[in-house]
C-alpha positions in Angstrom: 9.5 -6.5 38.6 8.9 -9.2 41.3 10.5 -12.2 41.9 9.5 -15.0 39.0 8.7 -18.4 41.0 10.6 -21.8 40.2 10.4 -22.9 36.7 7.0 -25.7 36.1 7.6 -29.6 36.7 7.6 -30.0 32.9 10.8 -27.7 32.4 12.8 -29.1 35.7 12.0 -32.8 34.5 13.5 -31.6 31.0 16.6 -30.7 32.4 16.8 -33.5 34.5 16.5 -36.0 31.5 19.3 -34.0 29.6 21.4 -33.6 32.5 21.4 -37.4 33.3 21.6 -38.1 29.3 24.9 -40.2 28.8 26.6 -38.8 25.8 28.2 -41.3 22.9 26.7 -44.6 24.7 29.4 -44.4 27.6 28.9 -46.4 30.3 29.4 -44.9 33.3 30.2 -47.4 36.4 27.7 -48.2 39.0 27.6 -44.6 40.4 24.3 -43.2 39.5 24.4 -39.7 37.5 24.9 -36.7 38.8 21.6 -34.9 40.1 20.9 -31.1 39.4 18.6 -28.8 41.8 17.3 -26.0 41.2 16.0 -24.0 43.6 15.1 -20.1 43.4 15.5 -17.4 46.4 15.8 -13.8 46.3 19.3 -12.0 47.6 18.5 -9.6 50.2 22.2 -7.5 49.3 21.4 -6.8 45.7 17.6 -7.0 45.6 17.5 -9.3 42.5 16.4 -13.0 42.6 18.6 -15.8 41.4 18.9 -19.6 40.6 21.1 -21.9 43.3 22.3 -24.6 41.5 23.5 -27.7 43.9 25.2 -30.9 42.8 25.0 -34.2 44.4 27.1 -36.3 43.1 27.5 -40.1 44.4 29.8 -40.7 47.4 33.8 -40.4 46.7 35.8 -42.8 48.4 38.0 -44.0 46.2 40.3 -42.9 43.0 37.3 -45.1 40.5 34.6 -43.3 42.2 37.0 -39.8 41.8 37.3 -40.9 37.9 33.5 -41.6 37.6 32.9 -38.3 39.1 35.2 -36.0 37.2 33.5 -37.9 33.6 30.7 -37.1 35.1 31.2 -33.6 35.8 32.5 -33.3 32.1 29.8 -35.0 30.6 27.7 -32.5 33.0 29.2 -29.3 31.6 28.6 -30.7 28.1 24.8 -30.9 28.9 24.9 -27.7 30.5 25.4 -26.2 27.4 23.0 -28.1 25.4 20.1 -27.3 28.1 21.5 -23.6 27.9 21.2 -23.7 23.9 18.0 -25.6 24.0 16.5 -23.0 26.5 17.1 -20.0 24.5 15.7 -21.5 21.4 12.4 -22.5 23.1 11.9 -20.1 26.0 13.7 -17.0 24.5 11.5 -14.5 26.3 11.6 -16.1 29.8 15.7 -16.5 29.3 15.7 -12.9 28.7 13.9 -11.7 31.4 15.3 -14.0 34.0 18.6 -12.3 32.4 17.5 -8.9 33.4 16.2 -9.7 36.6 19.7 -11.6 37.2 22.0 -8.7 35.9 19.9 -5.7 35.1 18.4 -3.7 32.7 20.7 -2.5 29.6 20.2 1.5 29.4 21.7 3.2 26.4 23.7 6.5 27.3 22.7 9.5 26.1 25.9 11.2 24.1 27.0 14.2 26.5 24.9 13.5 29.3 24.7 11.5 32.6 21.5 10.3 31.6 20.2 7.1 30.7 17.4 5.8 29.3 15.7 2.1 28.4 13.8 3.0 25.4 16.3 4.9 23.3 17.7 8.2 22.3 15.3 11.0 22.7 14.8 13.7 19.8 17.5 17.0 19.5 15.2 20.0 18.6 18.4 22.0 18.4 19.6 20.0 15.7 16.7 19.1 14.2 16.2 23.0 13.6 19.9 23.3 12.6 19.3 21.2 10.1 16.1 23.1 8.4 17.8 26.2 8.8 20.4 25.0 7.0 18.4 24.0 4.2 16.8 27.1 4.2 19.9 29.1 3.7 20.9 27.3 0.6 17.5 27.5 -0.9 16.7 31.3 -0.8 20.0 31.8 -1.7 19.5 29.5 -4.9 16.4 31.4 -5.5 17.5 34.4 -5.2 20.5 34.4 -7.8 20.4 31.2 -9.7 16.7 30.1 -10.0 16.0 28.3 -13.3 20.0 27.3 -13.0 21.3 23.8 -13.1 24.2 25.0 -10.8 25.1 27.4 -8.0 28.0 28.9 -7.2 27.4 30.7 -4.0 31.0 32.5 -3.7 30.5 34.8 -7.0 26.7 34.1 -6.7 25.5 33.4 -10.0 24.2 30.6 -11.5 25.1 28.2 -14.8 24.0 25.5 -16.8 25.2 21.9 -17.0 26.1 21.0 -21.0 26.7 18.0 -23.0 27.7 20.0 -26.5 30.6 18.5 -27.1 29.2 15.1 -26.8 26.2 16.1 -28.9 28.1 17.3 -31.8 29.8 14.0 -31.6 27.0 11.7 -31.6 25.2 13.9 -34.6 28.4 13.5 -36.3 27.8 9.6 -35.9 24.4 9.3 -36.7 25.2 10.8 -40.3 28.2 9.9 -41.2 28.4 5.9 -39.6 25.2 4.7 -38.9 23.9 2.5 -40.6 20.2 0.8 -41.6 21.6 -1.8 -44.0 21.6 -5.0 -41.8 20.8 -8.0 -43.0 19.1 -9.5 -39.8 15.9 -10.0 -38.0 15.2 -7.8 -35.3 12.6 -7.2 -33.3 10.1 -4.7 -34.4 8.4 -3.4 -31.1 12.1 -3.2 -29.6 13.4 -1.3 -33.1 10.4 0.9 -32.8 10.5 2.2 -29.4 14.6 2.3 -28.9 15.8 3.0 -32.3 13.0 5.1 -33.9 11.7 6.6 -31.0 15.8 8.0 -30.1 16.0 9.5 -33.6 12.8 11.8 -33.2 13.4 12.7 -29.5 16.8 14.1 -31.0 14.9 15.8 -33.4 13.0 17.3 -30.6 15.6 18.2 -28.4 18.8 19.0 -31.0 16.2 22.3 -31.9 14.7 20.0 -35.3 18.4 19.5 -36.7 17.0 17.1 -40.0 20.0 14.8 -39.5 17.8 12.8 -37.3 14.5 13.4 -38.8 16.1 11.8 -42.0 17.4 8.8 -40.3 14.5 8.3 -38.8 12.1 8.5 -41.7 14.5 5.9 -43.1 14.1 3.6 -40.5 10.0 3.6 -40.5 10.4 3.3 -44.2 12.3 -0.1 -43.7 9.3 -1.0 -41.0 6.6 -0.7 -42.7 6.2 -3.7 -44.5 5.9 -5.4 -41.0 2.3 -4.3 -41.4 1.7 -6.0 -45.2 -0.3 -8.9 -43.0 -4.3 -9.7 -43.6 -5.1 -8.6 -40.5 -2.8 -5.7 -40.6 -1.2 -6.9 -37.6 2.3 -5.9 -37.6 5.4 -9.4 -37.5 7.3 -9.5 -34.8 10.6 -9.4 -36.9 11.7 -6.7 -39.1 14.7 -7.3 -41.6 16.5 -4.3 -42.3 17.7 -4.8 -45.2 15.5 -6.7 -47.0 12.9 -4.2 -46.0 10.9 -7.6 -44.9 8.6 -9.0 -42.0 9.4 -11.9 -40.4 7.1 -14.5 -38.4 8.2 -15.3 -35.1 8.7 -19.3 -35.5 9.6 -19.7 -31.9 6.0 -18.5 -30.6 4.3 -20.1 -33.7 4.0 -17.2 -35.8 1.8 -15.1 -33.2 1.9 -11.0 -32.3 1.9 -10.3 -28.9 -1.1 -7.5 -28.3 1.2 -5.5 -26.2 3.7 -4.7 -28.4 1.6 -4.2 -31.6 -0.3 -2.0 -29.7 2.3 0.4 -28.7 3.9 1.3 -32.0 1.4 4.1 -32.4 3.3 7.3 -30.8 5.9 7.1 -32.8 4.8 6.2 -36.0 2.0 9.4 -35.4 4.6 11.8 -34.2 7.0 11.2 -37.7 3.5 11.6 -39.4 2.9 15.1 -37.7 6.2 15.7 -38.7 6.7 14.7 -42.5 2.9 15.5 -43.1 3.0 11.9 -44.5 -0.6 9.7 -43.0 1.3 6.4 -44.1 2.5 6.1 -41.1 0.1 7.0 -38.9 -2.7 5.1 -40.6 -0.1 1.8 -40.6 -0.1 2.1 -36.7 -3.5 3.0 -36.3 -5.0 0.4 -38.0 -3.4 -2.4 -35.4 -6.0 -0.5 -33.0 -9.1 -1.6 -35.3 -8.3 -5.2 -35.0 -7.4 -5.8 -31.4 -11.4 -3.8 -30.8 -12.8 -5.9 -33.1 -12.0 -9.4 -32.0 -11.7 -8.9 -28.3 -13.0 -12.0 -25.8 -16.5 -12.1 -24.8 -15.2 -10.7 -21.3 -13.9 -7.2 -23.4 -10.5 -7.8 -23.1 -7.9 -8.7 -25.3 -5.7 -11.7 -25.7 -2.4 -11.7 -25.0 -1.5 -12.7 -28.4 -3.0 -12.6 -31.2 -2.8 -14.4 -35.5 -1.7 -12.1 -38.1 -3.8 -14.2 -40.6 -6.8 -15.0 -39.2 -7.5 -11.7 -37.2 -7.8 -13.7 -33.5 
């Protein structure tokens, strides 16, 4: 890279007006500021161009005039480093290549080797194959003793199975013996639906059909259903418990949000499949009918819907 020339008249007459800026309202005696040149020249040692900065400062013949000149040099310094701070927030590219011509290039050196390089550290094949080998290795060796295994243990090379049966015996233990569906409270009906009653069947599922949860569960729809005792069939928002009641939702004026009414239906069809009971099913099912029927003219939904008056 050539030699930049001297910075434009708009940038020289910028740091002249800072540099000659008298800071807190002190008034300097009659010595005028100090002046700072710039001029730019290329060193023919080192190849690299820098700036020559000169000050003239007013003449210095007596101790006043020595005084004036060392505020002046202070106040000088202090406006050095506001033009340096102001330059690098407006002109940071310039700043950083005058920097680079000035001082050089940074390199980053590569790790074991006398080389060097601007743009970074260049790719290890060697390692990068290492490392895929590697992987390799511990694959085939999975597949070949342990496939299908949560676990491998590649001294004896066999595989085994990661197991939560003591903790399972201890929840089904809880689940009949301690829970409870007695509760006299209002709670929400999509959230009881999907959490409590959707739980107690995918225990079902994966304890191997153990009825403990299949009972509870059955239980809990029983005490849902009445949610969906509405004209419209639309299910409440609130379910109590133990009065086996739905319950309006006073704080959004009464009204059923589509969304969850119209993701009850997996759950309430799955305990059907499974108790060969269509209450349930037909219950859930019915919710569908009545968003279809009274959708906008665009064919979508609302967002909420009134149990009573079907829209």
């Amino acid at each position: 890279m050539g030699p930049r020339g001297p910075p434009d008249s708009e940038l020289l007459a910028t740091l002249h007006s800072v540099t000659c800026w008298r800071w807190n309202d002190v008034c300097l005696p009659a010595c005028p500021p100090p002046l700072l040149f710039l001029s730019f020249r290329p060193l023919s040692e080192t190849g690299r161009a820098e700036w020559e900065i000169s000050l003239h400062d007013c003449d210095q013949t007596n101790t006043t005039q020595h005084e004036t000149s060392a505020g002046s040099l202070r106040l000088l310094l202090s406006s050095l480093v506001f033009v340096a701070v102001f330059l690098l927030y407006q002109y940071p590219g310039p700043v950083k290549q005058a920097a680079e011509l000035c001082l050089g290039r940074p390199t980053d050196q590569l790790p074991g080797t006398s080389k060097s390089t601007y743009i970074g550290l260049e790719a290890d094949a060697p390692k990068q194959a290492a490392v895929v080998n590697a992987f390799k290795h511990a694959w085939l060796a999975y597949e070949r003793d342990a496939m299908g295994s949560d676990e491998y243990h590649p001294i004896s090379r066999n595989g085994s199975n990661l197991t939560t049966a003591r903790r399972d015996r201890r929840a089904r233990s809880w689940v009949a013996n301690n829970m409870t569906l007695d509760r006299d409270a209002n709670f929400n009906t999509f959230e009881t639906t999907i959490r409590v009653l959707g739980g107690l069947l995918s225990a079902y599922h994966l304890s191997g059909e153990d009825p403990v949860f299949l009972d509870k569960a059955r239980e809990l729809a029983d005490r849902i259903l009445p949610v969906f005792d509405t004209p419209s069939g639309l299910p409440l928002s609130l379910i109590n418990l133990a009065l086996r009641k739905g319950v309006a939702n006073d704080d959004n004026q009464g009204l059923v949000s589509t969304a969850e009414a119209s993701t009850l239906q997996l759950e309430f069809r799955y305990l059907s499949q499974l108790t060969d009971e269509d209450i349930y099913w037909k219950k859930a099912e019915q919710v569908m009918a009545v968003i279809k029927a009274a959708r906008m003219p665009s064919g979508l939904p609302s967002i909420f819907m009134k149990c009573v008056t079907f829209k």
